[in-house]
TORBAVO-102551 format. One line per 2 residues: number of its first residue (from 0); their letters; for each residue x, y negated, z negated of C-alpha. Coordinates in steps of 0.25 Angstrom, whole numbers, plus 2048, in hexadecimal, padded with zeros to 3 digits. Last residue first. Example, Ala and Ser with C-alpha at 12.3 -4.5 7.8 and 13.67 -1.06 7.14 Angstrom:
! residues 2
1 = sa = 837,804,7E3; 831,812,7E1
//
This chain:
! residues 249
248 = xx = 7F2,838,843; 7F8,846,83B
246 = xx = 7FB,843,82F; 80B,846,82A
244 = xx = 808,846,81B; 804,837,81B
242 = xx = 80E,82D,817; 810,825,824
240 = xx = 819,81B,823; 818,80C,82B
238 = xx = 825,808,830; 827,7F8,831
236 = xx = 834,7F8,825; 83D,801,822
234 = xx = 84D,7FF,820; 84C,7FE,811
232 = xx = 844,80C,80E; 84A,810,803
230 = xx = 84A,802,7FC; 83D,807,7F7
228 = xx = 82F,800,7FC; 82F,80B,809
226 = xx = 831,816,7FE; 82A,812,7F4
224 = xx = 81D,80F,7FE; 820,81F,803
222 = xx = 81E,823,7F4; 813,81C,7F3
220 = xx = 80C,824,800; 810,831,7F9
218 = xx = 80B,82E,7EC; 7FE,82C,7F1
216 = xx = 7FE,83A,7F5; 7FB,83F,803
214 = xx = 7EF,849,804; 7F5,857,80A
212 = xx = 7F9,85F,817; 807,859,81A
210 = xx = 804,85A,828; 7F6,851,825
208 = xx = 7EC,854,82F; 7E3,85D,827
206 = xx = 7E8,855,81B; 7DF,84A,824
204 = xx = 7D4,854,826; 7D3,857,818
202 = xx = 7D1,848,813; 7C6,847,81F
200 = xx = 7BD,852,817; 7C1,84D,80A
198 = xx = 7B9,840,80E; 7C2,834,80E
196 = xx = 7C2,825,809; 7BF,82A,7F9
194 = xx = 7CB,832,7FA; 7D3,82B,803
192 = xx = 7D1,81D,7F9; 7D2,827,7ED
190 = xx = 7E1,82B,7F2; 7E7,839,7F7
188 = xx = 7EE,834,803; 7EB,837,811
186 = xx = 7F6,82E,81A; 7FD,823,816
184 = xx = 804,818,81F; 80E,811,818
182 = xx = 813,804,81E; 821,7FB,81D
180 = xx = 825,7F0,81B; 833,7EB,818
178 = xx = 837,7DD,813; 844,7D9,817
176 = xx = 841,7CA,81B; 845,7CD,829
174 = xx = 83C,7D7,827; 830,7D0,826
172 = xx = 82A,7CE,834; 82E,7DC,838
170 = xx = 828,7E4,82D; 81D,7DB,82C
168 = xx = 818,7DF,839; 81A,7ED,838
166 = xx = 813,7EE,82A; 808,7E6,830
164 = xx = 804,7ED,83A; 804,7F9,830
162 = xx = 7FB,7F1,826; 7F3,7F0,832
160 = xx = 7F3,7FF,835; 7EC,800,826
158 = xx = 7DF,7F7,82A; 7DC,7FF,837
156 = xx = 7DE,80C,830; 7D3,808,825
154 = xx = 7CA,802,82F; 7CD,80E,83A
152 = xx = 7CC,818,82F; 7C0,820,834
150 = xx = 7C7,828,83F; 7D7,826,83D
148 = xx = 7E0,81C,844; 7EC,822,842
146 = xx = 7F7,817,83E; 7ED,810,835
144 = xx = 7E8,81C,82D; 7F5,821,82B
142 = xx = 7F4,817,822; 7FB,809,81D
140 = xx = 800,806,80E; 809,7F9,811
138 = xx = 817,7F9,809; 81E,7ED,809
136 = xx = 82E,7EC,806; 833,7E0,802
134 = xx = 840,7D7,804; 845,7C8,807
132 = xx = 842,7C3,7F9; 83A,7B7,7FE
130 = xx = 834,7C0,809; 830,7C9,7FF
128 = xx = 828,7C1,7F6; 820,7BA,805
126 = xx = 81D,7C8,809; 816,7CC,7FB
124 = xx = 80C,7BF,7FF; 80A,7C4,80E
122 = xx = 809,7D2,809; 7FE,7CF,7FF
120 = xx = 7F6,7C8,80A; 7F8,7D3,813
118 = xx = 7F2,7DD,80A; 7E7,7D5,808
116 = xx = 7E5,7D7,817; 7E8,7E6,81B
114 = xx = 7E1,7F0,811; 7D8,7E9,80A
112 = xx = 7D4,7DD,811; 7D3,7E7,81D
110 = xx = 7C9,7F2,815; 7C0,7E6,814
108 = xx = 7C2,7DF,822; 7BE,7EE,828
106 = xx = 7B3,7F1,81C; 7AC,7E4,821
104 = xx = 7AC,7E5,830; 7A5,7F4,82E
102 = xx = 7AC,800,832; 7A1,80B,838
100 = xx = 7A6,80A,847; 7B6,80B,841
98 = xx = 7B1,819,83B; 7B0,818,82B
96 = xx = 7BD,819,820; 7C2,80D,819
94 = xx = 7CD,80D,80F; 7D3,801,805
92 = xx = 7E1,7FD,803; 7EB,7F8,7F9
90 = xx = 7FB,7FE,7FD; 801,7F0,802
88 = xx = 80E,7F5,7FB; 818,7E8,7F9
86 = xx = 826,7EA,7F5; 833,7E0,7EE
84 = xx = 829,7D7,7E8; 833,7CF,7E1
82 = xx = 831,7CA,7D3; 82C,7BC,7CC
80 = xx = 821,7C2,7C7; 818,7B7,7C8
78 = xx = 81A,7BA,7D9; 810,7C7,7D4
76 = xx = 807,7C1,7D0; 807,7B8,7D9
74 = xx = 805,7C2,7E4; 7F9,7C6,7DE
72 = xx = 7F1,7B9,7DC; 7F4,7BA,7ED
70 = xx = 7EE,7C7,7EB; 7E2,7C2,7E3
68 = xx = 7E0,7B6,7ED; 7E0,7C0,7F9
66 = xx = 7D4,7C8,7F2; 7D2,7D4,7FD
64 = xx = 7DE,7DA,7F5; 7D7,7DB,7E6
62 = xx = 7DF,7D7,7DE; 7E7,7DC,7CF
60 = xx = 7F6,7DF,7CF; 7FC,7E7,7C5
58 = xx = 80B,7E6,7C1; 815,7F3,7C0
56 = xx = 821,7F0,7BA; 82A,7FB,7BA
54 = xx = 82E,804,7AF; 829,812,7B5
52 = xx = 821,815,7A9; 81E,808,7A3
50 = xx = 81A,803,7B2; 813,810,7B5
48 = xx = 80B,80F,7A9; 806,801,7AC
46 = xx = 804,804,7B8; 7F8,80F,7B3
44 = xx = 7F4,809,7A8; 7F1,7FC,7B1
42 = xx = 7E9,807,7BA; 7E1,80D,7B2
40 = xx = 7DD,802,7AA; 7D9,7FB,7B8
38 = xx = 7DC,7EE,7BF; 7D5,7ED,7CB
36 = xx = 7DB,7E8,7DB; 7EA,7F0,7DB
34 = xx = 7F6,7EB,7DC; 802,7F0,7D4
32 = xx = 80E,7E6,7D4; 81A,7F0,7D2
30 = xx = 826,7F0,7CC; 82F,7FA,7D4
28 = xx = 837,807,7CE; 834,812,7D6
26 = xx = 82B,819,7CD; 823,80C,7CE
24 = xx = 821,80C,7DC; 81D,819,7DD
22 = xx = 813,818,7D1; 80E,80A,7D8
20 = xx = 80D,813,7E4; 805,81E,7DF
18 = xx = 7FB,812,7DA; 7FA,80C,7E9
16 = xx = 7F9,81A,7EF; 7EC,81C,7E7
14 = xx = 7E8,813,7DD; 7E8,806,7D7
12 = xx = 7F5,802,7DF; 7EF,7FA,7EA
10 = xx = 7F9,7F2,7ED; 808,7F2,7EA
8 = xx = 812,7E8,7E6; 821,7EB,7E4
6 = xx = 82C,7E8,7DC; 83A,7EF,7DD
4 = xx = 843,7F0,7D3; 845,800,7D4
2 = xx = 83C,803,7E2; 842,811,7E5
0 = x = 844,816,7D6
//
């Protein structure tokens, strides 16, 4: 019970690593804001049996990032509540995959709305919270795609090392404040986005290269964003954390 009267908001949980991390975050004890872009039955059943199950309050939000007026009708939202936001995970991206020759100007400002920008604008707001309270913890889902610079991924890579820039820089700029940020950079983990953005063929060759010898879990990654938003890790701030079974770059 790491985040026990803790609050957080935390993108992209309709799947993947976002979901395993609202079940994380939950078994932990934090309320949480739960962004994703479509409601489903699926998923309200699925928050809403959490909640009961963990008793926390779990609250869906409903935007699509590239919609800066959605995300501001967000952050209302969640001001109405009249509770701190005591953890931020910028968790919501999207993946590309072509050689850097082959990657149109569209899908580059496309896949940086997503991953990058929106993101920014939720930060700024979620900033201002926890700058009136004097603390935080934000959370920004990288890859070890940024820091290595891989064939094929140069848009994809390019957009998660400026969420590490950013990490560094607002790690500094906003400590005196005591908010930490930090960054996790993931490595192969068993999602639909890597399975329907990689042929098994590339998959194989990454495990190949993996000391561990396996797929990461979803879990794995939420785990480490409990970890960095717990009070465990109080004197940490500016690293970014690989998660990724020891790959080789």
């Amino acid at each position: 019970m790491l985040l026990t009267g803790k609050n957080a908001v935390i993108t992209g949980c309709a799947r993947g690593i976002g979901k395993k991390m609202v079940e994380a975050f939950a078994e932990n004890g934090a309320n949480i804001w739960a962004c994703c872009r479509t409601p489903t039955t699926e998923y309200e059943g699925f928050i809403g049996a959490l909640a009961s199950a963990k008793g926390v309050r779990i609250t869906p939000l409903y935007f699509d990032l590239a919609d800066h007026a959605k995300i501001k009708e967000a952050v209302r939202s969640i001001m109405a509540s009249k509770t701190s936001v005591d953890i931020l995970v910028n968790n919501a991206g999207v993946t590309y995959n072509a050689l850097f020759q082959m990657t149109p100007l569209e899908k580059m400002r496309e896949v940086f709305e997503v991953n990058f920008f929106s993101q920014m604008v939720l930060t700024q707001y979620i900033v201002k919270l926890m700058t009136r309270q004097k603390s935080g913890s934000i959370i920004n889902i990288s890859s070890t795609a940024a820091l290595d610079g891989n064939a094929g991924r140069a848009l994809y890579g390019a957009s998660k090392a400026a969420m590490i820039c950013v990490t560094k820089a607002m790690a500094r700029e906003l400590a005196a404040t005591n908010i930490r940020v930090n960054a996790i950079a993931p490595g192969l983990t068993d999602t639909d986005m890597v399975g329907a953005s990689m042929t098994e063929a590339v998959i194989e060759a990454t495990i190949a290269q993996t000391k561990l010898g396996r797929i990461g879990k979803p879990e794995e990654i939420a785990s480490s964003a409990v970890f960095l938003a717990s009070d465990l890790a109080s004197y940490v701030t500016g690293q970014v954390l690989r998660v990724d079974g020891g790959l080789e770059s």
